[in-house]
VODREN-255880 format. One record per residue (C-alpha): residue in three letters; y, x negated, z negated. Coordinates in steps of 0.1 Angstrom, whole numbers, plus 2048, in hexadecimal, padded with zeros to 3 digits. Layout:
% residues N
+------+-------+------+-----+
| code | north | east |  up |
+------+-------+------+-----+
|  ALA |     Y |    X |   Z |
...
+------+-------+------+-----+
//
This chain:
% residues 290
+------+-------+------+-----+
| code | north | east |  up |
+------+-------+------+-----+
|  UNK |   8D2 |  7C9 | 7A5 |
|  UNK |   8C0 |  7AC | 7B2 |
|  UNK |   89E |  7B0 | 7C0 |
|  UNK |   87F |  799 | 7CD |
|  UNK |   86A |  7A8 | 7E7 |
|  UNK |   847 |  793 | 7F5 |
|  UNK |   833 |  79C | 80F |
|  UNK |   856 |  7A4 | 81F |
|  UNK |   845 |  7A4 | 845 |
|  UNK |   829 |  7BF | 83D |
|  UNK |   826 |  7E1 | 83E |
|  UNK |   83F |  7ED | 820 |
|  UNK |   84E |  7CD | 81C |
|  UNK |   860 |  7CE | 841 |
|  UNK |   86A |  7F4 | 831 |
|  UNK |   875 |  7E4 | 815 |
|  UNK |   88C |  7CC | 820 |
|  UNK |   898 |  7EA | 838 |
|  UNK |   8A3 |  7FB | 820 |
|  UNK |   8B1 |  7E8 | 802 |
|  UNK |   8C0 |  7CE | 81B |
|  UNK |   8E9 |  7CC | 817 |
|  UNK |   8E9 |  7E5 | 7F8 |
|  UNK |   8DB |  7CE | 7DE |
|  UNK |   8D4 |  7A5 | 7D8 |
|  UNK |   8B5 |  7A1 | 7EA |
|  UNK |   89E |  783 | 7EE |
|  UNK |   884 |  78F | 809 |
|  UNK |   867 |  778 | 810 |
|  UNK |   844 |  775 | 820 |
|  UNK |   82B |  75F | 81E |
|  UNK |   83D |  740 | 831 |
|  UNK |   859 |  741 | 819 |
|  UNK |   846 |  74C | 7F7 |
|  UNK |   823 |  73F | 7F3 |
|  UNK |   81B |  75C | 7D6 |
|  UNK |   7F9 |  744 | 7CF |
|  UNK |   810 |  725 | 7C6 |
|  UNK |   816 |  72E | 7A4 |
|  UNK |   832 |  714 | 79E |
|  UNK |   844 |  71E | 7BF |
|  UNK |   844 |  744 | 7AC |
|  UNK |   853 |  737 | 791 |
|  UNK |   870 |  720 | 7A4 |
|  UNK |   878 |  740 | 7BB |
|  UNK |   879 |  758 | 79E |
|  UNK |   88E |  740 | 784 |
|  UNK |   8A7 |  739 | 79F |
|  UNK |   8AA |  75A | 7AD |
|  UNK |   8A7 |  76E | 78A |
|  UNK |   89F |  794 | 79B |
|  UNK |   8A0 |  7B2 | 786 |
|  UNK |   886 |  7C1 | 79B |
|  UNK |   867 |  7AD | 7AC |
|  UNK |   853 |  7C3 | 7C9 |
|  UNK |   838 |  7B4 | 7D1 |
|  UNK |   82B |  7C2 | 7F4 |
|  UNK |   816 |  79F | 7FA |
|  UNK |   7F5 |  7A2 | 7FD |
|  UNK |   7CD |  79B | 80D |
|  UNK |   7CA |  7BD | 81B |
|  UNK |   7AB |  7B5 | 838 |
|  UNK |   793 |  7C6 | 821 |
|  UNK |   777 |  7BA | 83E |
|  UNK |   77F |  79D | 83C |
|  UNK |   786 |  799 | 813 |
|  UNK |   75D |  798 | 814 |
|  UNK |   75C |  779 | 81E |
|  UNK |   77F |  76C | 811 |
|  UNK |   77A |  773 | 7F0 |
|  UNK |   78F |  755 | 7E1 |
|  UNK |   7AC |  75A | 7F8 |
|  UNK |   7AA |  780 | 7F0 |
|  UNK |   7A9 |  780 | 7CA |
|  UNK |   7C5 |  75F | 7CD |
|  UNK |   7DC |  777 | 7DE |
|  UNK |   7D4 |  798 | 7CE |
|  UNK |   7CD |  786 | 7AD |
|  UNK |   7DC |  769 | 7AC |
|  UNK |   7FD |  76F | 7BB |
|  UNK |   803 |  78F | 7A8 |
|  UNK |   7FE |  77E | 783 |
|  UNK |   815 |  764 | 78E |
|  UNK |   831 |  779 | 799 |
|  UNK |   82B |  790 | 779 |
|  UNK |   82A |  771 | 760 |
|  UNK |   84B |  765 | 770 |
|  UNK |   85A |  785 | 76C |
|  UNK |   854 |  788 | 74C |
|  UNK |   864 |  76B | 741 |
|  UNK |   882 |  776 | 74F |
|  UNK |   87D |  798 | 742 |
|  UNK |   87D |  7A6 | 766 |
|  UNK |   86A |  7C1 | 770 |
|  UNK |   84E |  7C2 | 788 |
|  UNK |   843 |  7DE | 7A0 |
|  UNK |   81E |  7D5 | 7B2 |
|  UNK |   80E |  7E8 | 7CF |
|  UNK |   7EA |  7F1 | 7C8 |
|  UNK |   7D2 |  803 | 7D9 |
|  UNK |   7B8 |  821 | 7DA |
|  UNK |   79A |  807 | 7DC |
|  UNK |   79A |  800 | 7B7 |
|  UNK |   786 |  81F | 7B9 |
|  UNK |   760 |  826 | 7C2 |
|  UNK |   76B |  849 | 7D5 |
|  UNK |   74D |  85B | 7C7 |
|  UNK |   766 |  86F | 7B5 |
|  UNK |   767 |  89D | 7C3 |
|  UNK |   78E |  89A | 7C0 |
|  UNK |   7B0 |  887 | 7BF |
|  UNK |   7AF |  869 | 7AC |
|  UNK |   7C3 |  868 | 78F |
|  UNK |   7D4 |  847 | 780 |
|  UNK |   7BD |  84C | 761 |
|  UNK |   79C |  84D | 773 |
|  UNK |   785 |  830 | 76F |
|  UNK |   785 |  817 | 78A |
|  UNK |   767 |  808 | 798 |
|  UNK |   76D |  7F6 | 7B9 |
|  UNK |   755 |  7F3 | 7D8 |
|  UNK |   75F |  7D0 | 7E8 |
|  UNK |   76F |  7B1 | 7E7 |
|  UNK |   794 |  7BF | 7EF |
|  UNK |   792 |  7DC | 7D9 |
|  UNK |   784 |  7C1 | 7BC |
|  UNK |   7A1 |  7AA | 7C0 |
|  UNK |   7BE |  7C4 | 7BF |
|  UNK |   7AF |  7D4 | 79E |
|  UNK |   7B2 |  7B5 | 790 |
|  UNK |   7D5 |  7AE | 799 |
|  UNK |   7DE |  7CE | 78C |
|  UNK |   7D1 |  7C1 | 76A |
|  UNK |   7E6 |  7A0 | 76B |
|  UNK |   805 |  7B4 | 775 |
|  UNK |   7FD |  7CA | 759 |
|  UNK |   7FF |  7AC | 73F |
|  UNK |   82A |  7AE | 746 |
|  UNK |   833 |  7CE | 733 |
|  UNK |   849 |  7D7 | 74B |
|  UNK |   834 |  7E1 | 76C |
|  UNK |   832 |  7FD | 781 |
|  UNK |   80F |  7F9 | 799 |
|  UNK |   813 |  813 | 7B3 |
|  UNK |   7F0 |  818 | 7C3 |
|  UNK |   7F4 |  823 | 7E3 |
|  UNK |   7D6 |  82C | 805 |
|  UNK |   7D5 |  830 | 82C |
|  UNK |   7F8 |  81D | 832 |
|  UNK |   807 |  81E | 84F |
|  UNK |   82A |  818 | 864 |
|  UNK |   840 |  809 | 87D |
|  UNK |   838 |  7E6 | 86F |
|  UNK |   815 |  7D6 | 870 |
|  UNK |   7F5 |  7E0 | 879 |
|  UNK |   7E4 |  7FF | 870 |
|  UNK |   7D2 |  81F | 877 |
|  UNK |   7EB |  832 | 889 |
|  UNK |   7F5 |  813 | 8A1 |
|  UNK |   7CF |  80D | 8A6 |
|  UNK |   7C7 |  831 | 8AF |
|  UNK |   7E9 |  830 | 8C9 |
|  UNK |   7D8 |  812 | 8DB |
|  UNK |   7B7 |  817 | 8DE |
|  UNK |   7BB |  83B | 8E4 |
|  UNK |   7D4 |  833 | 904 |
|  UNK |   7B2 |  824 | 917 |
|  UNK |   798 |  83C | 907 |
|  UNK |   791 |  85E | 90F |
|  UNK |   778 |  864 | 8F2 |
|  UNK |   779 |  853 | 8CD |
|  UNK |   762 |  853 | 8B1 |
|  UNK |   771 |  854 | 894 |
|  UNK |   75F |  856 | 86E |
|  UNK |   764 |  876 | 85E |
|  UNK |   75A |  877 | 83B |
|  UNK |   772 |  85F | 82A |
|  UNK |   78F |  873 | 81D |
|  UNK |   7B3 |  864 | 813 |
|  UNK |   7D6 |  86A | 812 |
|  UNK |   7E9 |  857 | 832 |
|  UNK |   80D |  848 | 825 |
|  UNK |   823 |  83E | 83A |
|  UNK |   832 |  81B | 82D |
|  UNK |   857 |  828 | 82E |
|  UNK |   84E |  843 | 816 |
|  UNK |   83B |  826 | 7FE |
|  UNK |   85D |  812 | 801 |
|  UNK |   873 |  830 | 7F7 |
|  UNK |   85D |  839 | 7DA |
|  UNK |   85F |  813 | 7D0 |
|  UNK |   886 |  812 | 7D3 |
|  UNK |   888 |  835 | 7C0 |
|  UNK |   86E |  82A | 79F |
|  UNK |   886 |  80A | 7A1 |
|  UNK |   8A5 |  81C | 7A0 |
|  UNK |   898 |  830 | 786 |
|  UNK |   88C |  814 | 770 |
|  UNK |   8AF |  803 | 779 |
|  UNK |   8C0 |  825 | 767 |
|  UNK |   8A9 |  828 | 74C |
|  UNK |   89D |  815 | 72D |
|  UNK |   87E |  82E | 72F |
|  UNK |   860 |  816 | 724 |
|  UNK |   849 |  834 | 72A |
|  UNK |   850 |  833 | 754 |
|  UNK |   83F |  815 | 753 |
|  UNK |   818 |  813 | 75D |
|  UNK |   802 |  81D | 77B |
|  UNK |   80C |  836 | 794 |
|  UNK |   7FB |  848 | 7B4 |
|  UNK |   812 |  84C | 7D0 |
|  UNK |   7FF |  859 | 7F2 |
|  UNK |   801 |  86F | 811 |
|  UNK |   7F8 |  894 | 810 |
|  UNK |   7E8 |  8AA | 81C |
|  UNK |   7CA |  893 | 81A |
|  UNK |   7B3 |  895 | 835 |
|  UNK |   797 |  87D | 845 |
|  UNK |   798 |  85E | 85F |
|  UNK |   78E |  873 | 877 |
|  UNK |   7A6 |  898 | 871 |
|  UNK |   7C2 |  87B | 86C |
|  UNK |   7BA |  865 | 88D |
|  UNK |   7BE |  88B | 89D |
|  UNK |   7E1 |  893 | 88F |
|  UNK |   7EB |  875 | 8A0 |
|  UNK |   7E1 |  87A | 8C3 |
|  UNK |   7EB |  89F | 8BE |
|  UNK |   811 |  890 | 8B3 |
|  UNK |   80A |  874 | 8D1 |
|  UNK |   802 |  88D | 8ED |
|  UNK |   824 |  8A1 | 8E3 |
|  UNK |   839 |  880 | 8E1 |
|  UNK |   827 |  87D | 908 |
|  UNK |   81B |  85A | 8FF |
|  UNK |   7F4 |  85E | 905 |
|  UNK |   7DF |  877 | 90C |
|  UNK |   7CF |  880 | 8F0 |
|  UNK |   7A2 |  871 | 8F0 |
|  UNK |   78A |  88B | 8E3 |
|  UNK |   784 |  87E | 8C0 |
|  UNK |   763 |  886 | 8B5 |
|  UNK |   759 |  881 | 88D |
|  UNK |   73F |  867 | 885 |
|  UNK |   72F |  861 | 863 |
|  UNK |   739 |  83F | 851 |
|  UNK |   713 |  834 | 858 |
|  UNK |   719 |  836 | 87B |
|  UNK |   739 |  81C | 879 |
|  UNK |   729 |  7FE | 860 |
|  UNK |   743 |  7E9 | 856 |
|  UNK |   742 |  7C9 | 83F |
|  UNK |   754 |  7D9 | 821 |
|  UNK |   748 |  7FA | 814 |
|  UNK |   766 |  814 | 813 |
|  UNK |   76C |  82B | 7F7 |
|  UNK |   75D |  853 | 802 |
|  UNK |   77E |  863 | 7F0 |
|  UNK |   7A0 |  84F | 7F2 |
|  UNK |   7B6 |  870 | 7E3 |
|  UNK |   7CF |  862 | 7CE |
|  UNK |   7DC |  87C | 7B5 |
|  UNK |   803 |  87C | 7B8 |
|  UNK |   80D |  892 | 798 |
|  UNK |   81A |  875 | 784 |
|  UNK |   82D |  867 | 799 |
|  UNK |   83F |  886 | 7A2 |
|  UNK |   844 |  890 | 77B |
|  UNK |   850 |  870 | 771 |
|  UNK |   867 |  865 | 78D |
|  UNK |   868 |  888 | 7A5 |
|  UNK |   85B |  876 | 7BE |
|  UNK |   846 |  88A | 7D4 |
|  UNK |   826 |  884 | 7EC |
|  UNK |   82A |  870 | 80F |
|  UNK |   82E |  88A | 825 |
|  UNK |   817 |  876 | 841 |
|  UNK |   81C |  891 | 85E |
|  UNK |   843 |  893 | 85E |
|  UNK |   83D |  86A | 85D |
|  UNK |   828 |  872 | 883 |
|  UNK |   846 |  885 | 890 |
|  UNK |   854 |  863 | 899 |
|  UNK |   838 |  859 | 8A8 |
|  UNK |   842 |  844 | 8C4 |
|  UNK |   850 |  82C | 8A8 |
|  UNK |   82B |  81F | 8A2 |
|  UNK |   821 |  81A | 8C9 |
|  UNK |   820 |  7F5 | 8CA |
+------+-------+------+-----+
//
Protein backbone atom coordinates (compact mmCIF):
# COMPACT_ATOMS: atom_id res chain seq x y z
CA UNK A 1 0.00 0.00 0.00
CA UNK A 2 1.44 3.19 -0.78
CA UNK A 3 0.25 6.31 0.94
CA UNK A 4 0.81 10.32 0.71
CA UNK A 5 0.44 12.15 3.92
CA UNK A 6 0.68 16.43 3.86
CA UNK A 7 0.70 18.47 6.67
CA UNK A 8 3.25 15.68 7.87
CA UNK A 9 4.80 18.17 10.78
CA UNK A 10 1.20 19.04 12.43
CA UNK A 11 -0.73 17.74 14.94
CA UNK A 12 -1.96 14.16 13.32
CA UNK A 13 0.38 14.34 10.60
CA UNK A 14 3.59 13.81 13.01
CA UNK A 15 1.05 10.79 14.42
CA UNK A 16 0.69 9.75 11.15
CA UNK A 17 3.96 9.29 9.92
CA UNK A 18 4.54 7.63 13.53
CA UNK A 19 2.62 5.21 12.90
CA UNK A 20 2.52 4.07 9.24
CA UNK A 21 6.41 4.75 8.97
CA UNK A 22 8.39 1.28 7.96
CA UNK A 23 5.00 -0.78 7.51
CA UNK A 24 3.87 0.70 4.31
CA UNK A 25 5.34 3.00 1.08
CA UNK A 26 5.07 6.31 2.51
CA UNK A 27 5.73 9.81 1.08
CA UNK A 28 5.43 12.13 4.13
CA UNK A 29 5.59 15.84 3.46
CA UNK A 30 4.89 19.41 4.86
CA UNK A 31 4.58 22.43 3.60
CA UNK A 32 8.52 22.96 2.56
CA UNK A 33 8.42 19.86 0.45
CA UNK A 34 4.67 19.94 -0.87
CA UNK A 35 3.21 23.39 -1.54
CA UNK A 36 -0.71 21.83 -1.52
CA UNK A 37 -1.66 25.57 -3.14
CA UNK A 38 0.71 24.81 -6.32
CA UNK A 39 -1.65 22.87 -8.20
CA UNK A 40 0.92 21.63 -10.74
CA UNK A 41 3.36 20.62 -7.99
CA UNK A 42 0.12 18.21 -6.68
CA UNK A 43 -0.16 16.84 -9.73
CA UNK A 44 3.87 16.05 -10.37
CA UNK A 45 4.05 14.60 -6.68
CA UNK A 46 0.93 12.51 -7.02
CA UNK A 47 1.72 11.15 -10.78
CA UNK A 48 5.21 10.18 -9.78
CA UNK A 49 4.49 8.75 -6.58
CA UNK A 50 0.99 7.04 -7.57
CA UNK A 51 -0.42 6.41 -3.64
CA UNK A 52 -3.41 4.34 -3.08
CA UNK A 53 -4.22 6.39 -0.14
CA UNK A 54 -3.76 10.46 0.04
CA UNK A 55 -4.19 11.88 3.93
CA UNK A 56 -4.25 15.06 3.87
CA UNK A 57 -3.52 16.49 7.49
CA UNK A 58 -2.34 20.09 5.76
CA UNK A 59 -4.09 22.84 6.66
CA UNK A 60 -4.84 26.90 7.86
CA UNK A 61 -5.96 26.04 11.26
CA UNK A 62 -5.25 29.80 13.15
CA UNK A 63 -8.95 30.32 13.09
CA UNK A 64 -8.00 34.11 14.65
CA UNK A 65 -6.07 34.74 12.41
CA UNK A 66 -8.15 33.10 9.12
CA UNK A 67 -10.15 36.58 9.75
CA UNK A 68 -7.92 38.47 8.25
CA UNK A 69 -6.18 35.73 6.00
CA UNK A 70 -8.89 34.86 4.17
CA UNK A 71 -7.13 34.11 0.78
CA UNK A 72 -4.35 32.12 2.33
CA UNK A 73 -7.06 30.30 4.39
CA UNK A 74 -9.57 29.24 1.70
CA UNK A 75 -6.06 28.57 -0.71
CA UNK A 76 -5.03 26.07 1.85
CA UNK A 77 -8.27 24.69 3.09
CA UNK A 78 -9.78 25.10 -0.36
CA UNK A 79 -7.47 25.22 -2.71
CA UNK A 80 -5.04 22.63 -1.66
CA UNK A 81 -7.71 20.05 -0.86
CA UNK A 82 -9.42 20.18 -4.56
CA UNK A 83 -6.08 19.82 -5.92
CA UNK A 84 -4.97 16.80 -4.11
CA UNK A 85 -8.68 15.30 -4.70
CA UNK A 86 -8.64 16.10 -8.60
CA UNK A 87 -5.14 14.36 -8.74
CA UNK A 88 -6.40 11.52 -6.99
CA UNK A 89 -8.90 10.93 -8.98
CA UNK A 90 -7.17 10.67 -12.02
CA UNK A 91 -5.26 7.99 -10.75
CA UNK A 92 -8.21 6.46 -9.21
CA UNK A 93 -6.68 6.84 -5.71
CA UNK A 94 -8.57 7.45 -2.82
CA UNK A 95 -8.53 10.47 -0.66
CA UNK A 96 -9.15 10.76 3.09
CA UNK A 97 -9.44 14.78 4.34
CA UNK A 98 -9.51 16.13 7.87
CA UNK A 99 -12.38 18.51 8.55
CA UNK A 100 -13.57 20.12 11.32
CA UNK A 101 -16.48 20.93 13.82
CA UNK A 102 -16.60 24.62 12.59
CA UNK A 103 -18.60 23.92 9.54
CA UNK A 104 -21.19 24.16 12.05
CA UNK A 105 -23.07 27.29 13.71
CA UNK A 106 -23.11 25.30 17.32
CA UNK A 107 -26.64 26.53 17.97
CA UNK A 108 -27.60 22.95 17.75
CA UNK A 109 -29.15 21.13 21.87
CA UNK A 110 -27.08 17.92 20.94
CA UNK A 111 -24.26 15.99 19.05
CA UNK A 112 -23.94 16.91 15.72
CA UNK A 113 -24.70 14.46 13.27
CA UNK A 114 -22.86 14.11 9.73
CA UNK A 115 -26.35 14.88 8.19
CA UNK A 116 -27.08 18.07 9.97
CA UNK A 117 -26.97 21.27 7.96
CA UNK A 118 -23.84 23.25 8.17
CA UNK A 119 -23.71 26.93 8.56
CA UNK A 120 -20.29 28.18 9.60
CA UNK A 121 -19.45 31.27 11.85
CA UNK A 122 -15.99 32.46 10.44
CA UNK A 123 -13.46 32.64 8.03
CA UNK A 124 -11.74 29.19 9.04
CA UNK A 125 -14.84 27.30 9.55
CA UNK A 126 -16.00 28.86 5.73
CA UNK A 127 -12.90 27.65 4.05
CA UNK A 128 -12.86 24.01 5.45
CA UNK A 129 -16.63 23.51 4.38
CA UNK A 130 -15.68 24.32 1.24
CA UNK A 131 -12.88 21.95 0.87
CA UNK A 132 -15.02 19.36 2.05
CA UNK A 133 -17.12 20.00 -1.10
CA UNK A 134 -14.12 19.80 -3.56
CA UNK A 135 -12.89 16.67 -1.96
CA UNK A 136 -16.37 15.49 -2.28
CA UNK A 137 -16.28 15.87 -6.28
CA UNK A 138 -13.61 12.41 -6.19
CA UNK A 139 -16.08 9.65 -5.47
CA UNK A 140 -13.91 8.06 -3.43
CA UNK A 141 -13.39 10.37 -0.12
CA UNK A 142 -13.71 9.80 3.32
CA UNK A 143 -13.88 13.64 5.28
CA UNK A 144 -13.41 12.89 8.81
CA UNK A 145 -14.51 15.94 10.78
CA UNK A 146 -12.85 16.09 13.75
CA UNK A 147 -12.76 19.18 17.25
CA UNK A 148 -10.58 20.19 20.25
CA UNK A 149 -7.26 18.34 18.91
CA UNK A 150 -4.59 17.94 20.82
CA UNK A 151 -1.06 15.90 21.32
CA UNK A 152 2.52 15.52 21.77
CA UNK A 153 3.14 17.43 18.47
CA UNK A 154 2.17 21.12 17.93
CA UNK A 155 0.49 23.52 19.74
CA UNK A 156 -2.66 23.27 21.47
CA UNK A 157 -4.92 23.54 24.43
CA UNK A 158 -3.48 21.00 26.70
CA UNK A 159 0.29 22.33 26.09
CA UNK A 160 -1.12 25.97 26.58
CA UNK A 161 -2.94 25.17 29.76
CA UNK A 162 0.58 23.16 31.07
CA UNK A 163 2.50 26.58 30.51
CA UNK A 164 0.70 29.13 31.56
CA UNK A 165 -0.70 27.30 34.39
CA UNK A 166 3.08 26.50 35.75
CA UNK A 167 3.35 30.62 36.52
CA UNK A 168 -0.37 31.25 37.44
CA UNK A 169 -2.16 30.41 40.50
CA UNK A 170 -5.68 31.35 39.21
CA UNK A 171 -7.09 30.95 35.37
CA UNK A 172 -10.10 32.00 33.71
CA UNK A 173 -11.17 29.90 31.46
CA UNK A 174 -14.70 30.17 29.18
CA UNK A 175 -17.16 27.80 30.24
CA UNK A 176 -20.11 27.57 27.95
CA UNK A 177 -18.55 26.18 24.73
CA UNK A 178 -18.90 22.45 24.77
CA UNK A 179 -16.82 19.84 22.58
CA UNK A 180 -15.33 16.64 22.37
CA UNK A 181 -11.19 16.91 23.09
CA UNK A 182 -9.26 14.21 20.63
CA UNK A 183 -6.27 13.49 21.13
CA UNK A 184 -4.35 13.47 17.55
CA UNK A 185 -3.01 9.82 18.05
CA UNK A 186 -6.45 8.64 18.33
CA UNK A 187 -7.50 10.85 14.85
CA UNK A 188 -4.32 9.06 13.23
CA UNK A 189 -5.46 5.48 14.34
CA UNK A 190 -9.00 6.08 13.14
CA UNK A 191 -7.50 7.36 9.82
CA UNK A 192 -5.14 4.29 9.48
CA UNK A 193 -8.13 1.86 10.40
CA UNK A 194 -11.07 3.61 7.79
CA UNK A 195 -7.89 3.15 5.31
CA UNK A 196 -7.30 -0.31 6.09
CA UNK A 197 -10.75 -0.91 5.76
CA UNK A 198 -11.33 0.73 2.46
CA UNK A 199 -7.87 -1.13 1.46
CA UNK A 200 -9.97 -4.63 2.26
CA UNK A 201 -13.12 -3.67 0.91
CA UNK A 202 -14.73 -2.65 -2.45
CA UNK A 203 -17.62 -1.26 -0.16
CA UNK A 204 -18.61 2.12 -2.16
CA UNK A 205 -21.04 2.75 0.65
CA UNK A 206 -17.98 3.41 3.41
CA UNK A 207 -17.34 6.23 1.58
CA UNK A 208 -18.65 9.85 2.67
CA UNK A 209 -18.50 12.12 5.82
CA UNK A 210 -17.68 10.86 9.10
CA UNK A 211 -17.50 12.39 12.88
CA UNK A 212 -14.69 11.07 14.79
CA UNK A 213 -14.22 13.14 18.42
CA UNK A 214 -13.32 12.78 22.06
CA UNK A 215 -15.95 11.75 24.69
CA UNK A 216 -17.23 12.44 27.31
CA UNK A 217 -17.71 15.92 26.04
CA UNK A 218 -17.30 18.63 28.37
CA UNK A 219 -16.51 22.47 28.21
CA UNK A 220 -12.99 24.61 27.93
CA UNK A 221 -13.17 25.24 31.20
CA UNK A 222 -14.30 21.27 33.00
CA UNK A 223 -11.57 20.15 30.21
CA UNK A 224 -8.69 22.82 31.18
CA UNK A 225 -9.49 21.17 34.92
CA UNK A 226 -8.95 17.45 33.96
CA UNK A 227 -5.62 18.55 32.93
CA UNK A 228 -4.29 20.22 35.88
CA UNK A 229 -6.03 17.45 37.99
CA UNK A 230 -3.92 14.65 35.61
CA UNK A 231 -0.81 17.48 35.89
CA UNK A 232 -0.87 17.77 39.74
CA UNK A 233 -0.72 13.69 39.94
CA UNK A 234 2.09 13.52 37.21
CA UNK A 235 3.77 16.26 40.04
CA UNK A 236 4.51 18.63 37.10
CA UNK A 237 2.54 21.84 38.40
CA UNK A 238 0.50 22.62 40.92
CA UNK A 239 -2.65 22.72 39.78
CA UNK A 240 -4.24 27.12 39.38
CA UNK A 241 -7.79 27.57 40.50
CA UNK A 242 -9.68 27.63 37.27
CA UNK A 243 -12.59 29.73 37.45
CA UNK A 244 -15.43 29.58 34.47
CA UNK A 245 -15.90 32.72 32.50
CA UNK A 246 -18.57 33.38 29.90
CA UNK A 247 -17.36 33.57 26.05
CA UNK A 248 -18.34 37.46 26.31
CA UNK A 249 -15.88 37.91 28.85
CA UNK A 250 -12.84 36.44 26.54
CA UNK A 251 -13.67 38.38 22.88
CA UNK A 252 -11.80 36.94 20.35
CA UNK A 253 -11.54 37.86 16.53
CA UNK A 254 -13.36 34.67 15.24
CA UNK A 255 -16.71 33.75 16.82
CA UNK A 256 -16.50 30.05 18.10
CA UNK A 257 -19.27 27.66 17.62
CA UNK A 258 -21.57 27.28 21.36
CA UNK A 259 -21.87 23.29 20.79
CA UNK A 260 -18.74 21.47 19.06
CA UNK A 261 -20.39 17.66 19.92
CA UNK A 262 -19.69 15.55 17.15
CA UNK A 263 -21.95 12.52 17.02
CA UNK A 264 -19.68 9.41 16.69
CA UNK A 265 -22.36 6.57 15.78
CA UNK A 266 -21.36 6.25 12.14
CA UNK A 267 -18.25 5.94 12.37
CA UNK A 268 -18.39 3.33 14.96
CA UNK A 269 -21.26 1.27 12.81
CA UNK A 270 -19.46 1.48 9.79
CA UNK A 271 -15.76 0.91 10.64
CA UNK A 272 -16.16 -0.10 14.78
CA UNK A 273 -14.22 2.55 15.47
CA UNK A 274 -15.08 3.99 18.67
CA UNK A 275 -14.87 7.64 20.40
CA UNK A 276 -11.35 9.24 21.41
CA UNK A 277 -11.17 8.40 24.72
CA UNK A 278 -9.47 12.04 25.63
CA UNK A 279 -8.85 11.21 29.54
CA UNK A 280 -6.86 7.87 29.08
CA UNK A 281 -4.93 10.26 26.28
CA UNK A 282 -4.13 12.75 29.83
CA UNK A 283 -2.70 9.76 31.59
CA UNK A 284 0.45 10.43 29.75
CA UNK A 285 0.46 13.71 30.46
CA UNK A 286 3.97 14.69 30.91
CA UNK A 287 4.21 13.77 27.04
CA UNK A 288 2.62 17.32 26.21
CA UNK A 289 4.85 19.52 28.73
CA UNK A 290 6.85 21.38 26.35
Amino acid sequence: MRVLITGSKGQVGCSLVERLEGKVELLAVDRTELDITDKIAVYETVQTFKPDFIINAAAHTAVDKAEQEIELSYAINRDGPKYLAEAANDIGATILHISTDYVFPGDKDGAYLESDVTGPLGVYGKSKLAGELTVAANPKHVILRTAWVFGEYGNNFVKTMLRVGADRDELNVVADQFGGPTYAGDIADALIGIMQSLNASQNDKLYGVYHYSGYPHVSWCDFAKAIFEQAEKADLIKAPLVNGITTDMYPTPAKRPENSKLSCDKIKEMFAIEASDWNAALNNIELYKS
